[in-house]
N, C-alpha and C positions, 0 to 999 in steps of 0.2 A: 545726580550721577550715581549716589549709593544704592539705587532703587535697581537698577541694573541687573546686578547678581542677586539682588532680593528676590525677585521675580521670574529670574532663570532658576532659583532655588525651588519658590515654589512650584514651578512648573514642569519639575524633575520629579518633586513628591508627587502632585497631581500624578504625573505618569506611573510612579512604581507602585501609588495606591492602586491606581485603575487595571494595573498587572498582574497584584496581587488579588486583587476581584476577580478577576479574569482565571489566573491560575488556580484558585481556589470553585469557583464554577466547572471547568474543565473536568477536576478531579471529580467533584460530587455525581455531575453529568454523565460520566463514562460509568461511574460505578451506579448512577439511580436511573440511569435515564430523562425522561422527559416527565416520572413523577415527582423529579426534585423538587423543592420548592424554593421562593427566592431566601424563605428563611432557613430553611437549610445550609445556601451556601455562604448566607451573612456569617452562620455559625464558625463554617469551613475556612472562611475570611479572615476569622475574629474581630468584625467590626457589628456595628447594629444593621437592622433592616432598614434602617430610615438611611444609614450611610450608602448603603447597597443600590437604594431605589434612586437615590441624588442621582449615582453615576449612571444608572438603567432603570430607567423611569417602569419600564413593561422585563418580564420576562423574554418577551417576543425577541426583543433588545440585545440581552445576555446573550442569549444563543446565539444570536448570529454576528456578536461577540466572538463567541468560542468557535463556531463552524468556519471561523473567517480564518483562525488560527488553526483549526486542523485541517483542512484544505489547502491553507500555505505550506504546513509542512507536508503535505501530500504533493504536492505541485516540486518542494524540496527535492523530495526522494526520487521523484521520476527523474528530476536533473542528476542528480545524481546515479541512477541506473544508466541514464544515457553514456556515461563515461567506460561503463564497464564491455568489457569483448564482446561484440553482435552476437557469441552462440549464448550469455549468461544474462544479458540486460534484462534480458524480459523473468526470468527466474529472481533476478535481486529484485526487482519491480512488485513482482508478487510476494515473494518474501515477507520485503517490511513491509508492505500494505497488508498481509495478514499475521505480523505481528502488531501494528498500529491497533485493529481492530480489535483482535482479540484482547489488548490490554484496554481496550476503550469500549467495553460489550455496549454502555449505554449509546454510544452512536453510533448502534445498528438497527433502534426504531425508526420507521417510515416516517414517521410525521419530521426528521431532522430535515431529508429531503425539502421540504417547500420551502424552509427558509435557508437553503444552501448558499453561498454569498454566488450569483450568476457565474461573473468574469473570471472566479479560482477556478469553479468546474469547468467552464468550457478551455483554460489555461492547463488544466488538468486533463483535458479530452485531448487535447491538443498535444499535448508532451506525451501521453501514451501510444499516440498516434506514431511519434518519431518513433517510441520504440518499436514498435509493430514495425515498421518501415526498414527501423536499423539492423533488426532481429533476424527478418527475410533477406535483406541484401548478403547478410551475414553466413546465412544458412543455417540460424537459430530454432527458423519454425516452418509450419510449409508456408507455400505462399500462396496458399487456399485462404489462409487463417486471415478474418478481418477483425476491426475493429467491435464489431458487436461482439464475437467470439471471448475479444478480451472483455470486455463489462462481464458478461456472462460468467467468466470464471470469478471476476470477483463478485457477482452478486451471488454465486454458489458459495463463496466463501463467507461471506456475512450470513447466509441462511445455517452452515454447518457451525458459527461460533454461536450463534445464537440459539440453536438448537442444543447443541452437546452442552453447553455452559463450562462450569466447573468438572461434569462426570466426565468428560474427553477432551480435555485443554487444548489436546494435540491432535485432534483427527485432521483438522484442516489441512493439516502438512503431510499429512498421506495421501490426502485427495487433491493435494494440489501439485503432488508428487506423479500420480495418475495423470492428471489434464496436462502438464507440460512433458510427456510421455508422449501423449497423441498429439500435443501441439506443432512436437518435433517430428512426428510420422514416423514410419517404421526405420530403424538402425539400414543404414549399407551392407548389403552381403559382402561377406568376405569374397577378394578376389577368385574366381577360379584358377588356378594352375591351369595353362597351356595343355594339350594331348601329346604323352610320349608317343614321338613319330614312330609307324610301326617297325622302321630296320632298329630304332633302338633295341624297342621290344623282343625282336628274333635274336639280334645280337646279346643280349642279359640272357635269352632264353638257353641258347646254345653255346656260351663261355662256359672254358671249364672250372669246375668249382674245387675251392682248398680242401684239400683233408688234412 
C-alpha cells in the first residue's frame, strides 16, 4: 500500500528532472544553435553527461524534445491571436512569432526544420489558416492574401533576425510593419462631399454681404 505515493513521488521527479533537461537545452539551443553540444547542455542542466544521455540517448532526441515544446507554444499563440478583433489577429500572430524568434536566434537554422515534431506543424499550418480566414472575413487583409503569402512573411522574418543579429534587434518590426501595410492594401479614400447644387452656388454668389 505504502508503495503507492513512493512511486507517484518518483515519477513527479522523473518528470521535473526530464523538464529541467529540457529547459536547460532550450536555452543553450536558442543562444548556440545546432552547434550546441549535448555536453554543453548537461552543464546548462547542472547534472552530468551520462545523466543527460540516460534521458536522450542521441542528440537527434533532445531536439526534438525541444522543437516539440516550441512549436506547442507556437500552436499556443496562434490560439490565442484567434481571439483577438479580425482587423488585429493576424498583427498579434506576427508579433509574438517574431518576438519568439528573435529571443530564440538558435532556432532559426535550417537543419531544426527536418526534425520539426510533423502533427504541431501541420496544427500550426492549420490554426494560421483560421487566421488568414478570420482576418479577410474581418476586413483585416485583402482577400487576395493566401496562405503561402503568410509563411512568406515569416520566413522573411527568420532571414532578417538572423541576418541583423545583435547590430538591429529591431528591424524585423519595421519590415513587418511594411508587409502588414500591403497585407491590408491601400487605406479607404475619404468620403467625397456631394456637389453644391448649382442654385446654391448663384444664391452664395449674389447674397448680400455684411459690412
Amino acid at each position: 500500500m505504502s508503495s503507492a505515493p513512493a512511486t507517484g513521488a518518483l515519477r513527479r521527479d522523473a518528470a521535473a528532472n526530464r523538464r529541467r533537461l529540457v529547459d536547460a537545452a532550450e536555452r543553450v539551443f536558442a543562444e548556440r544553435g545546432p552547434e550546441a553540444s549535448m555536453e554543453e547542455i548537461a552543464r546548462a542542466a547542472e547534472v552530468s553527461p551520462a545523466t543527460l544521455y540516460r534521458r536522450f540517448p542521441t542528440k537527434d532526441a533532445l531536439v526534438g524534445e525541444v522543437l516539440a515544446t516550441f512549436f506547442g507554444h507556437l500552436v499556443e499563440l496562434a490560439g490565442q491571436a484567434l481571439t483577438e478583433p479580425p482587423q488585429r489577429c493576424l498583427d498579434v500572430y506576427f508579433e509574438t512569432v517574431g518576438y519568439q524568434l528573435a529571443a530564440k536566434r538558435g532556432f532559426l537554422h535550417g537543419m531544426w526544420g527536418e526534425l520539426a515534431p510533423t502533427q504541431l506543424v501541420a496544427e500550426l499550418e492549420a490554426r494560421t489558416g483560421q487566421l488568414l480566414d478570420r482576418a479577410q472575413r474581418g476586413g483585416g487583409v485583402q482577400p487576395s492574401v493566401t496562405l503561402a503569402d503568410i509563411a512568406a512573411t515569416i520566413w522573411a522574418l527568420r532571414g532578417i533576425i538572423h541576418t541583423a543579429g545583435g547590430t538591429a534587434p529591431d528591424a524585423w518590426r519595421r519590415h513587418l510593419a511594411y508587409v502588414l501595410a500591403g497585407l491590408r492594401g491601400p487605406a479607404p479614400a475619404a468620403p467625397v462631399a456631394p456637389p453644391v447644387p448649382k442654385q446654391s452656388v448663384e444664391e452664395r454668389a449674389t447674397a448680400p454681404r455684411l459690412r
